[in-house]
C-alpha positions as CSV (number, residue, x, y, z in Angstrom):
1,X,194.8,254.1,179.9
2,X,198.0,256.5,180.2
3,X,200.5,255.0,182.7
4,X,201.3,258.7,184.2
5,X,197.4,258.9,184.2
6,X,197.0,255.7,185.9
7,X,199.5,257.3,188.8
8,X,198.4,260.4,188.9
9,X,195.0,259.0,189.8
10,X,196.4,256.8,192.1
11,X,198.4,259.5,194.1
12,X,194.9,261.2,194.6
13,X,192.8,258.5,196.3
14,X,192.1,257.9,199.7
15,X,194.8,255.2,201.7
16,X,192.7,251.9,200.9
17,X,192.6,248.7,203.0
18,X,195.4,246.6,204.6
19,X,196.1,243.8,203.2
20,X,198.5,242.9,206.1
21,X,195.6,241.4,208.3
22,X,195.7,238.3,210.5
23,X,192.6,236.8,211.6
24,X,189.1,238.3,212.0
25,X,189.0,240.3,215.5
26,X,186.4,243.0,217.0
27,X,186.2,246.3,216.6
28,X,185.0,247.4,220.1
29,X,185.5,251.0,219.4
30,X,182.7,250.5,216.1
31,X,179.4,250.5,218.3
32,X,176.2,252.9,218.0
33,X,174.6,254.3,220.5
34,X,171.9,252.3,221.1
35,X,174.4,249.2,221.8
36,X,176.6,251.5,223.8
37,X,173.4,252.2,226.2
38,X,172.5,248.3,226.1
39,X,176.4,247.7,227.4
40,X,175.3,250.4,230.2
41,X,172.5,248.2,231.7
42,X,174.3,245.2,231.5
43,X,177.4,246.3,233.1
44,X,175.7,248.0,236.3
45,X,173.1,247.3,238.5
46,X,170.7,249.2,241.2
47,X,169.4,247.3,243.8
48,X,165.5,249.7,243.6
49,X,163.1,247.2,245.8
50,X,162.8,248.0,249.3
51,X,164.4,244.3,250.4
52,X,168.0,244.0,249.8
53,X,169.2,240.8,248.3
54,X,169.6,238.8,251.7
55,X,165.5,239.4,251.8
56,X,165.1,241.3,255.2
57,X,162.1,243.2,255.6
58,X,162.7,246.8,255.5
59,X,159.7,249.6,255.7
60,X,158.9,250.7,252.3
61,X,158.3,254.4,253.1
62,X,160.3,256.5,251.2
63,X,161.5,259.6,253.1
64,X,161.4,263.3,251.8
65,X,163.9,264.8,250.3
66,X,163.5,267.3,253.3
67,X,164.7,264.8,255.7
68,X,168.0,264.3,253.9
69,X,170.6,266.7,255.7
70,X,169.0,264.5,259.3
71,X,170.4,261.6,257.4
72,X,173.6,262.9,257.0
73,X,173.9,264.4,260.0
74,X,173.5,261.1,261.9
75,X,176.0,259.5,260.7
76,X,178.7,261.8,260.6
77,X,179.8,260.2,263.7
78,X,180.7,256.9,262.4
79,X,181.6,255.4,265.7
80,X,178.3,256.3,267.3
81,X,175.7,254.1,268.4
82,X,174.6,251.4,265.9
83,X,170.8,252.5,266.2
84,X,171.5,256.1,265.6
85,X,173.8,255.2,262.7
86,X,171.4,253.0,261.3
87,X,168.8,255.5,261.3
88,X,170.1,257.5,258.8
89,X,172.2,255.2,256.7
90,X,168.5,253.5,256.1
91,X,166.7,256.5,255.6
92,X,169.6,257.5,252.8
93,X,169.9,254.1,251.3
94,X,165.7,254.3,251.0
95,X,165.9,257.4,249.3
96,X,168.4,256.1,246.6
97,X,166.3,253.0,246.0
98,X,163.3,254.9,244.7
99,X,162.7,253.4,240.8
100,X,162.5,256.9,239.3
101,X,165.3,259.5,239.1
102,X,167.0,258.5,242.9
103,X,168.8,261.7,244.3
104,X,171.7,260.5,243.5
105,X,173.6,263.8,243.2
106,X,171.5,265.0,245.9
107,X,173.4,262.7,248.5
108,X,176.8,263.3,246.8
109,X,176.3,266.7,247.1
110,X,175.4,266.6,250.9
111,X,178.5,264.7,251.3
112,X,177.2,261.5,252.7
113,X,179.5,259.0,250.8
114,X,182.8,259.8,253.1
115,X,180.8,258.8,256.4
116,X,179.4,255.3,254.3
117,X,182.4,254.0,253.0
118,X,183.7,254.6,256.7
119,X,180.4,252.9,258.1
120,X,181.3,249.6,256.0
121,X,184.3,248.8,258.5
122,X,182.0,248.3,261.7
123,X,182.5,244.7,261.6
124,X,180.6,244.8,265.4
125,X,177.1,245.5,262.6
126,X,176.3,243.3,259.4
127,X,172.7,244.5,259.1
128,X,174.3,248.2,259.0
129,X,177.8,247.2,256.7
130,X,175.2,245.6,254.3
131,X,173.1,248.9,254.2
132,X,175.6,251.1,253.6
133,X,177.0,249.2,251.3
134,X,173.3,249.2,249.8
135,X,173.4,252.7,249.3
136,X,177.2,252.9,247.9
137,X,175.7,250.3,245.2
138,X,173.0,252.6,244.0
139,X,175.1,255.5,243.5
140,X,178.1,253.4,241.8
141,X,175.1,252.3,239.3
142,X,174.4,256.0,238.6
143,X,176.9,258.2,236.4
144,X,178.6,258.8,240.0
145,X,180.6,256.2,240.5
146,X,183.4,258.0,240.2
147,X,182.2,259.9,244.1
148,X,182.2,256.1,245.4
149,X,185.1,254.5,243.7
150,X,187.8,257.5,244.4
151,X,186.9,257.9,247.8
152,X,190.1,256.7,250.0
153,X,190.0,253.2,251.0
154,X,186.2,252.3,249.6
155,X,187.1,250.0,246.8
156,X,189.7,248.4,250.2
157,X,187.0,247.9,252.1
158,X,184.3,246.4,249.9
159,X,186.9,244.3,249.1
160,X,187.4,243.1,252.9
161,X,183.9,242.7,253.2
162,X,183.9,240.0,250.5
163,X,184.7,237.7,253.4
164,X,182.3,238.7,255.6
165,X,180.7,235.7,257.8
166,X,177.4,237.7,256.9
167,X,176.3,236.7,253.4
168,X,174.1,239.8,252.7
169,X,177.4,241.8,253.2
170,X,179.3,239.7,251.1
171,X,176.8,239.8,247.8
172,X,176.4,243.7,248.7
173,X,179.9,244.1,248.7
174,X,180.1,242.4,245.5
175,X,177.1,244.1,243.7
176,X,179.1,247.3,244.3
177,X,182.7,246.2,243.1
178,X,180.6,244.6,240.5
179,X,179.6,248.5,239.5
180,X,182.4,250.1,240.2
181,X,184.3,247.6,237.7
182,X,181.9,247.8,234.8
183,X,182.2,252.1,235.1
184,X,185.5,252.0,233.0
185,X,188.9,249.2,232.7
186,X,190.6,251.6,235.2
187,X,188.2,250.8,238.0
188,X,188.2,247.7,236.7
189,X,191.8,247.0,237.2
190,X,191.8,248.5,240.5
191,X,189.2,246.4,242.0
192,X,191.7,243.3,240.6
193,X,194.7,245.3,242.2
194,X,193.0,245.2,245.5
195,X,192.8,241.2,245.2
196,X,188.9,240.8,244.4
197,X,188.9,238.0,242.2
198,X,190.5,235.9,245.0
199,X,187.9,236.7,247.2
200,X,185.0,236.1,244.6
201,X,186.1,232.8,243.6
202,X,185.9,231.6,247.5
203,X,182.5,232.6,247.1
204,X,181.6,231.0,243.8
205,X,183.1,227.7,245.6
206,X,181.3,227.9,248.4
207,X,178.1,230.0,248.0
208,X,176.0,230.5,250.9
209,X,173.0,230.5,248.9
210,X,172.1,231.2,245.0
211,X,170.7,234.9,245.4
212,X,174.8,235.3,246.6
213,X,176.3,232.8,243.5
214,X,174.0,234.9,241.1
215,X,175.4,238.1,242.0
216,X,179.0,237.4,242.3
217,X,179.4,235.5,238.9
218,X,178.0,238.5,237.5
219,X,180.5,240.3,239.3
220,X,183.2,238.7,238.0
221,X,182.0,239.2,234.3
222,X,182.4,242.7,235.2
223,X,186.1,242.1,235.6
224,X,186.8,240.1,233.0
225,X,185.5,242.4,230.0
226,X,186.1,246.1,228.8
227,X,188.6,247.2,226.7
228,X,191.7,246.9,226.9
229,X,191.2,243.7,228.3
230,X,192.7,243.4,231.9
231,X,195.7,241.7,232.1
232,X,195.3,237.7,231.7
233,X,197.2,236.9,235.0
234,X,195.1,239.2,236.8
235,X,191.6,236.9,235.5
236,X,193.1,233.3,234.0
237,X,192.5,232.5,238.2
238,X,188.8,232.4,237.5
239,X,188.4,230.2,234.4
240,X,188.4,226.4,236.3
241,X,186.1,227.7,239.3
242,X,184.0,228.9,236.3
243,X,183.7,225.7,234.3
244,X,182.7,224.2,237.2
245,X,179.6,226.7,237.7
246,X,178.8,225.9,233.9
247,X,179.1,222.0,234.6
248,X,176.6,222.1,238.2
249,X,175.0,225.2,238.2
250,X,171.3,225.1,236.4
251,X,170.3,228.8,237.2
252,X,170.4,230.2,233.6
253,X,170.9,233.5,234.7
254,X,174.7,232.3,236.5
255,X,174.9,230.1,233.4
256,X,174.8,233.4,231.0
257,X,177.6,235.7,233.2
258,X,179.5,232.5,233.4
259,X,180.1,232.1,229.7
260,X,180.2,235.6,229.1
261,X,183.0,235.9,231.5
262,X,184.5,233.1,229.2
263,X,184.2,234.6,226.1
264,X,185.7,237.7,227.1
265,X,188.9,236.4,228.7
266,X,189.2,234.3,225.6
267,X,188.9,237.5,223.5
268,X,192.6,238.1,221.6
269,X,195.5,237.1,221.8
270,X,196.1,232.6,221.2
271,X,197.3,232.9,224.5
272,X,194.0,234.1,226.0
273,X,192.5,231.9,224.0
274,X,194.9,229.0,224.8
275,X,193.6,229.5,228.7
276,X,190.1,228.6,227.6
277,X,190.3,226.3,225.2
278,X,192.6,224.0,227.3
279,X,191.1,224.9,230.7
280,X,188.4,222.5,230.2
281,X,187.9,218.8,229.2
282,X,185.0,218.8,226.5
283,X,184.3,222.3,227.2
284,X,184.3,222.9,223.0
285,X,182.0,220.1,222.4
286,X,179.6,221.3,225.5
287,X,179.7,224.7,223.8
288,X,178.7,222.9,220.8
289,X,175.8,221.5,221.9
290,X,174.3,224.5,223.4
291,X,174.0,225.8,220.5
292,X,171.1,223.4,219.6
293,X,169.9,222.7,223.0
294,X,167.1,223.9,225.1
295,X,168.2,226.7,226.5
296,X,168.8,229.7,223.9
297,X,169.6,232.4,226.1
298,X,172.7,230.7,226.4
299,X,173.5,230.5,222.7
300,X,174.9,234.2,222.5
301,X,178.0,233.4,225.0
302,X,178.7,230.1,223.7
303,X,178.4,231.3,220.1
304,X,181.2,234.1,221.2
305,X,183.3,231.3,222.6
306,X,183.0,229.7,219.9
307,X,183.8,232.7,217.5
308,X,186.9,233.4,219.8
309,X,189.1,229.8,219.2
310,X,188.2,229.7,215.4
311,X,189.9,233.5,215.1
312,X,192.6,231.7,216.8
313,X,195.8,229.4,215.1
314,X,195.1,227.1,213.1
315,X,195.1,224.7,216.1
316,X,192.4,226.2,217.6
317,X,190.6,227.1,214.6
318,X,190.8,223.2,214.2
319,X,189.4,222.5,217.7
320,X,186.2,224.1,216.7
321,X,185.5,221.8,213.6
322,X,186.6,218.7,215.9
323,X,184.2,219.8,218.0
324,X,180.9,219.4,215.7
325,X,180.4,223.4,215.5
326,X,180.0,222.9,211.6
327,X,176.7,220.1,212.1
328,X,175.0,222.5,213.5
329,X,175.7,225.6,211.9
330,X,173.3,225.4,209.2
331,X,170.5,225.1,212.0
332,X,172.0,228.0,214.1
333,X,171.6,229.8,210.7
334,X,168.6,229.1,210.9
335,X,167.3,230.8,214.1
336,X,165.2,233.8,214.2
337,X,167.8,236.6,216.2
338,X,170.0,238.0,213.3
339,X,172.6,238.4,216.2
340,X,173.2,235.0,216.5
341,X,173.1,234.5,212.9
342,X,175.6,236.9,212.6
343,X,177.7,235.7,215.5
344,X,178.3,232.1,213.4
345,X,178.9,234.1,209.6
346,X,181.7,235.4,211.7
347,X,182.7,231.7,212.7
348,X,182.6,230.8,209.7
349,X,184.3,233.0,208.3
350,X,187.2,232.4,210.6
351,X,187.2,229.2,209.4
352,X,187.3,229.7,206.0
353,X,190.0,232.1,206.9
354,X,192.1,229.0,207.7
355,X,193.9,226.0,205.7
356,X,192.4,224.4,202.7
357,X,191.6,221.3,204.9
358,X,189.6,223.5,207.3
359,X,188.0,225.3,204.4
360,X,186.9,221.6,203.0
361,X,185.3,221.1,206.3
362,X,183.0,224.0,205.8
363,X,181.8,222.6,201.7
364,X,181.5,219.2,203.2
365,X,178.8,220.0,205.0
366,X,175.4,220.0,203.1
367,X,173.5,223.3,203.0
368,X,176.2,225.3,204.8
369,X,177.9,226.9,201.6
370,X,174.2,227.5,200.4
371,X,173.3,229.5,203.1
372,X,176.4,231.4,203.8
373,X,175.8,232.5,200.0
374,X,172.3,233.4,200.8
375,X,172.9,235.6,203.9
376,X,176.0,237.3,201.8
377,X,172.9,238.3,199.1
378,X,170.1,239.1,201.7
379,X,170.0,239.9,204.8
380,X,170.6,242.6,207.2
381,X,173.8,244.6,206.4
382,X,175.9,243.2,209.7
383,X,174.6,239.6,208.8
384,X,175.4,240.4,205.4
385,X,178.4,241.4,205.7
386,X,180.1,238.3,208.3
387,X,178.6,236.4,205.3
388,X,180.7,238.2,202.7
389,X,183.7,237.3,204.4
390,X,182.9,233.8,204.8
391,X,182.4,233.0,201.4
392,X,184.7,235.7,199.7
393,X,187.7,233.9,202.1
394,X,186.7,230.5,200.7
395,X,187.1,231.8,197.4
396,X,190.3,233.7,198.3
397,X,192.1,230.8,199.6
398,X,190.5,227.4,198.6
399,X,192.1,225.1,196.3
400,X,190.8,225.6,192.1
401,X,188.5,222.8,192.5
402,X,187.2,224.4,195.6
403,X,186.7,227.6,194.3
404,X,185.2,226.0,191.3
405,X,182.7,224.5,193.7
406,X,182.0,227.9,195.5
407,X,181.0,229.4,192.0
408,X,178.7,226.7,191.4
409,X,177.1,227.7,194.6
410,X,176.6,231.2,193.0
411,X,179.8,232.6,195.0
412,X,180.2,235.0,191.7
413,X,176.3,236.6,192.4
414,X,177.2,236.7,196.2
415,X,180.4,239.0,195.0
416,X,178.8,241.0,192.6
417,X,175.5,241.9,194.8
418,X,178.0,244.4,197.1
419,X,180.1,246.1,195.0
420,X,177.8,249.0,194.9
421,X,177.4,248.8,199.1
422,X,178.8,251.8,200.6
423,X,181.6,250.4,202.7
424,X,184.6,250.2,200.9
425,X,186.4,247.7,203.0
426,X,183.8,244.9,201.7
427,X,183.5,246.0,198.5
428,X,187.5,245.0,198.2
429,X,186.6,241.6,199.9
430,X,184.2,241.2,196.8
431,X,186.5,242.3,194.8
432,X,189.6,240.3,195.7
433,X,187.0,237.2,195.8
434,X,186.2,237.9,192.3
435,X,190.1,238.2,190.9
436,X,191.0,234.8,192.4
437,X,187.9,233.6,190.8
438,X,188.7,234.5,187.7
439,X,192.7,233.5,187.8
440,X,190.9,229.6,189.1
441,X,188.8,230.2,185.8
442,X,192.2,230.8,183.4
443,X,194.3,227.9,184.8
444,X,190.8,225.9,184.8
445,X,189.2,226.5,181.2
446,X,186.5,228.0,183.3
447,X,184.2,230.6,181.5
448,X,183.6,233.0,184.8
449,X,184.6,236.3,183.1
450,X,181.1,235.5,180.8
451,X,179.2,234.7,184.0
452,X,180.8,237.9,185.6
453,X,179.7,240.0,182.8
454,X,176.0,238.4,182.2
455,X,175.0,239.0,185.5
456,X,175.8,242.9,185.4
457,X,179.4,242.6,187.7
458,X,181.7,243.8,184.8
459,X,179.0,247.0,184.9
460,X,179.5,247.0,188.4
461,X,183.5,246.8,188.2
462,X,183.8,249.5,185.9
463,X,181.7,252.1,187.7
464,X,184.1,251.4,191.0
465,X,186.6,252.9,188.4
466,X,185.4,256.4,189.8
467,X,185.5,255.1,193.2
468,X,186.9,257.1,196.3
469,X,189.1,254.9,197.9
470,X,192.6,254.4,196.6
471,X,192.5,250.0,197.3
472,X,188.6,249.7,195.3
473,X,190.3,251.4,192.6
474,X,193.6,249.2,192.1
475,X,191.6,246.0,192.5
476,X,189.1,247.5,189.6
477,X,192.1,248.4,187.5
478,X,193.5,245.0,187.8
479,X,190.3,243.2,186.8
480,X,189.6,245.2,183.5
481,X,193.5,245.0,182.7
482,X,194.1,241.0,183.7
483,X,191.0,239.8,182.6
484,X,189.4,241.7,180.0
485,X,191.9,243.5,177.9
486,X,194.1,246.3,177.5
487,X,192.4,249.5,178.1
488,X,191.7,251.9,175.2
489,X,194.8,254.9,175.0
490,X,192.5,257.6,175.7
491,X,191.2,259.4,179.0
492,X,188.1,258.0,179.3
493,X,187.4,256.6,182.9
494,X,184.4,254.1,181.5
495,X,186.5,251.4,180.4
496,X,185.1,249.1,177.6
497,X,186.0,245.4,177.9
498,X,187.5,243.6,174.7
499,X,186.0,240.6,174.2
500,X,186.4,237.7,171.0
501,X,183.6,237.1,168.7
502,X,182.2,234.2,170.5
503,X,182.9,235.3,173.7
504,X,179.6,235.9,175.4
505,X,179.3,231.4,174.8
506,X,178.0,230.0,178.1
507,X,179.2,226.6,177.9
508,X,181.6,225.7,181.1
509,X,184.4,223.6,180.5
510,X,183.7,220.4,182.8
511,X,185.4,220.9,186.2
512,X,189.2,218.8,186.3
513,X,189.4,215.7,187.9
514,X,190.2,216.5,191.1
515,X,189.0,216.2,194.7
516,X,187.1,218.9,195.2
517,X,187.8,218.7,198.9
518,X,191.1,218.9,198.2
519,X,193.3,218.6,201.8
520,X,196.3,220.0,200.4
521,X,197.7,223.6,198.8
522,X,197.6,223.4,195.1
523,X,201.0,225.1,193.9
524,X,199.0,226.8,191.6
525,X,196.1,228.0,194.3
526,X,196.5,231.7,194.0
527,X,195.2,232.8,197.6
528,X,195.5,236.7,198.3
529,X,196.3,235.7,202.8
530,X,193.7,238.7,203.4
531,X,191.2,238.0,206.2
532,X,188.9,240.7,208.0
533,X,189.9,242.7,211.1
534,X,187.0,243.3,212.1
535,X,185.9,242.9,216.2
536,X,182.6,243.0,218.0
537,X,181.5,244.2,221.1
538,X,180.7,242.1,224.0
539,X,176.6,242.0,225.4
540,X,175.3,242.1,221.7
């Protein structure tokens, strides 16, 4: 092809990948709507039976809507007498407990939330603090937590009353910080500002009872996640008082928040990892065994821990493999929820991501490479696609005799089965996968470019030649030009390759005598350095 054709065309495509990319991270922003509305329920809470938490009786008649400005009305005077107060700061909080559309607005409207927020400071009334604070949770859980949280003072007091001597305040108190939190990071940090997480821990310690532990761990997932992440000084307080929940506690439900609240302060940079990782003795092998153990709700979590340290240094990569993760991953693989399979094809790929010794950790063991190769072919696409990476960065940055091994676990189908997918970024991680491949199969005596072309890839590569994005393009160019000849002098975009007369021969050269576990970089390994940015969300 013309040079000036060749530039022309590449002046006219779309800016293609970066190359530039360190280790795998999330993409929080990248999330549907039906995740986005799953995050929702899982980051607030209503409180909708007509016993609060502590388990006091309470009448279960719901008042009319009628009956609301009497409510408000009573407790205007916040000073009053606790009966009359209580009165009306019942009858409100009954009305907002109702399962089906709570008039929320209703009571913001009316401008009750002033005289509640006021109510939480008569110290001389628990039973009232704790239903005020009732109601104030229900309408934090609603798309008005904005009326709660910017009211002067209220996210103060609730604060204060985390060191209540009542216990019902105390897990009210936190069930609404706990909403206020997971509304948006700037609540968030504000809660932390106001000192919080201090006062959580002292009940995590010492719990008056597991209705309160339950609620407060799940408070202080609330602020630990969100992005941007809140500052790591303002959480790394949290992480020792929350290994020790994981090591005693056996409520599954405390055990969940816990290692969520883990996995998102470990989320970034090595440092927040660092405060993890190290923060616990045997915590990675514990994590480990979770994975297979009896309890799979807890899988998810640990599997995001998990995920976190491997995107790491090499260091912490490193601690993962020490740890046993790779035994078990071909039975994680196995499991039924395509989240969690998808959760450890982003391990892995992390791993493979690494040094050629980590990368040999992964083919040593037996039936991992073959189904990391299987998921990349078929599966669903965000499965699919973790998978890709895994197996393209082996192939990118393993040793020849490594890569060699990779194609004889049909690494070269795995690339060539999503070059015609529609997103561009993995269609140049197939790509890049298959250029190394072939460069291994020149130094080697390898006969890959046959392979590529018998199984319909160098079809594939030169139909990407009218591709839209400027990156697909160069690393299709490249291929026809390296590895299959000059291209003809003429304009035609379909590119013909030139092969010899006995080219299409399927014999392969025998493999060189080498380790094929090789623990050292080969001078000659030709590794492109380019690993996926993607990032995840955090309740998938």
């Amino acid at each position: 092809m013309n040079e000036n054709i060749v530039e022309s065309r590449l002046k006219n495509f779309k800016k293609g990948v970066d190359q530039e990319e360190g280790r795998r991270r999330r993409e929080e922003t990248q999330l549907n709507l039906r995740k986005q509305k799953k995050n929702e329920r899982l980051t607030k809470r209503r409180l909708a039976s007509s016993e609060p938490a502590s388990g006091i009786k309470t009448a279960a008649t719901v008042p009319a809507s009628t009956d609301l400005p009497r409510f408000v009305k009573a407790i205007q005077e916040t000073s009053g007498p606790v009966d009359q107060l209580l009165e009306g700061v019942v009858g409100i909080r009954k009305m907002l407990s109702v399962n089906q559309d709570p008039p929320v607005k209703e009571v913001v409207d009316a401008g009750a939330l002033k005289s509640l927020v006021e109510i939480l400071m008569r110290t001389d009334a628990p039973k009232l603090q704790m239903e005020a604070a009732w109601a104030l949770t229900n309408v934090a859980s609603s798309i008005y937590t904005s009326s709660v949280a910017d009211i002067p003072n209220a996210i103060d007091h609730l604060v204060k009353l985390l060191c209540s001597f009542s216990p019902e305040v105390r897990e009210q108190s936190a069930w609404c910080l706990a909403n206020i939190a997971g509304d948006c990071p700037d609540y968030r940090d504000e809660v932390l500002k106001q000192g919080a997480m201090s006062a959580m821990i002292m009940n995590i310690q010492e719990p008056a009872n597991e209705s309160l532990l339950t609620t407060v761990v799940w408070a202080v997932s609330n602020l630990c996640r969100g992005k941007p992440q809140p500052d790591l000084s303002l959480v790394a307080q949290v992480i020792q008082p929350l290994f020790q929940v994981i090591e005693n506690c056996k409520l599954d439900e405390v055990l969940i928040d816990a290692l969520w609240a883990l996995s998102y302060i470990s989320d970034g940079s090595d440092n927040r990892i660092d405060s993890v990782l190290k923060g616990g003795n045997g915590f990675t092998e514990h994590l480990a065994k979770i994975l297979v153990g009896d309890k799979p709700k807890l899988i998810a979590p640990a599997l995001r821990i998990l995920g976190n340290f491997a995107s790491g240094s090499e260091v912490q990569t490193q601690a993962v493999i020490d740890a046993g993760v790779l035994d078990v991953a071909p039975q994680v693989l196995d499991s039924p929820k395509k989240n969690i399979q998808k959760e450890m094809c982003w391990l892995l790929s992390n791993i493979t991501a690494g040094t050629q010794k980590q990368i040999g950790s992964v083919l040593r063991v037996p039936k991992l490479v073959e189904k990391m190769v299987q998921l990349s072919i078929q599966t669903g696409w965000e499965t699919r696609k973790e998978a890709v990476w895994a197996v393209s960065n082996a192939c990118t940055g393993g040793s020849d005799s490594q890569v060699i091994f990779m194609v004889g676990q049909n690494a070269i189908e795995a690339m060539v089965s999503i070059l015609d997918v529609a997103e561009s970024r993995i269609v140049v991680v197939g790509l890049e996968a298959i250029i190394n491949i072939l460069t291994v199969s020149e130094r080697e005596n390898q006969s890959y470019p046959e392979i590529l072309d018998e199984i319909g890839g160098l079809d594939k590569i030169e139909q990407l030649q009218s591709h839209g994005d400027n990156e697909v393009y160069k690393k299709t160019l490249e291929i026809i030009e390296r590895f299959f000849g000059e291209a003809d002098n003429n304009e035609d975009e379909n590119i013909a390759p030139s092969f010899n007369a006995d080219a299409f021969s399927f014999g392969m050269s025998p493999p060189p005598a080498k380790n094929l576990f090789n623990d050292s970089v080969s001078s000659n390994s030709f590794a492109f350095g380019h690993h996926n940015g993607n990032q995840m969300k955090c309740e998938d």
